[in-house]
N, C-alpha and C positions, 0 to 999 in steps of 0.2 A: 383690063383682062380680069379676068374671074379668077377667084383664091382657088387654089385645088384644097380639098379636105385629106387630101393619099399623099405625102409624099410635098407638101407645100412647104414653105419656106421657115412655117413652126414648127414646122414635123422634121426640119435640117438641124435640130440643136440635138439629139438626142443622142445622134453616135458621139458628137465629141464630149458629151456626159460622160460616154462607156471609155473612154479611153483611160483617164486616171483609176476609174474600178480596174478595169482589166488591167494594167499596168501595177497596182496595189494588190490584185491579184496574187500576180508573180512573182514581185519584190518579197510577198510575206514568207515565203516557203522558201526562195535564196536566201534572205535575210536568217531564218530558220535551221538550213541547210549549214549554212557559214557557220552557225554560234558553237556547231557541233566540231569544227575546226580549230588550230590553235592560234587563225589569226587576233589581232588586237580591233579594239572596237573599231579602230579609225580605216581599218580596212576593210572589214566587214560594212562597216559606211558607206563607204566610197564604191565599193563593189554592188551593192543593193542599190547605191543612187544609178550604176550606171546600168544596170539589170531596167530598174526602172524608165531610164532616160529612155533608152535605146525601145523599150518594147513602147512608149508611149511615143518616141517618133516613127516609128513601123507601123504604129497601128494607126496614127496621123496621116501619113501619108497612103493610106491603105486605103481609111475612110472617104479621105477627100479624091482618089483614084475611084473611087465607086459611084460618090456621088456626081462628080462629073461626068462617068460614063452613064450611068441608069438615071437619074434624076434631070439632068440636063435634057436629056431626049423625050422626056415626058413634057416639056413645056415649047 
């Protein structure tokens, strides 16, 4: 079968590039948000890992919910 150049199997690594950005995104300004707080570092830590955790499995499962619906039906 012939490589597609739109949307082919190299063209699959790109969203879960974006997910740590986008995820580092958000952690920066909670992480930010927090410092103005009186919590202590280690919760402030823990609160930004989980800001981050959570929007990077969101955005995980998001990604791979798309590419099996529009990408799958292209091949």
């Amino acid at each position: 079968m012939k490589s597609r150049s739109f949307r082919g199997t190299t063209n699959r690594v790109w969203p879960y590039l974006l997910i740590p950005t986008l995820a580092g995104l958000v952690a920066f300004p909670t992480w930010s948000t927090l410092s103005l707080t009186e919590l202590d570092y280690h919760q402030r830590l823990a609160l930004t890992a989980l800001c981050f955790t959570l929007v990077g499995a969101l955005t995980t499962w998001y990604v791979r919910w798309c590419l099996s619906r529009n990408c799958m039906a292209m091949e």
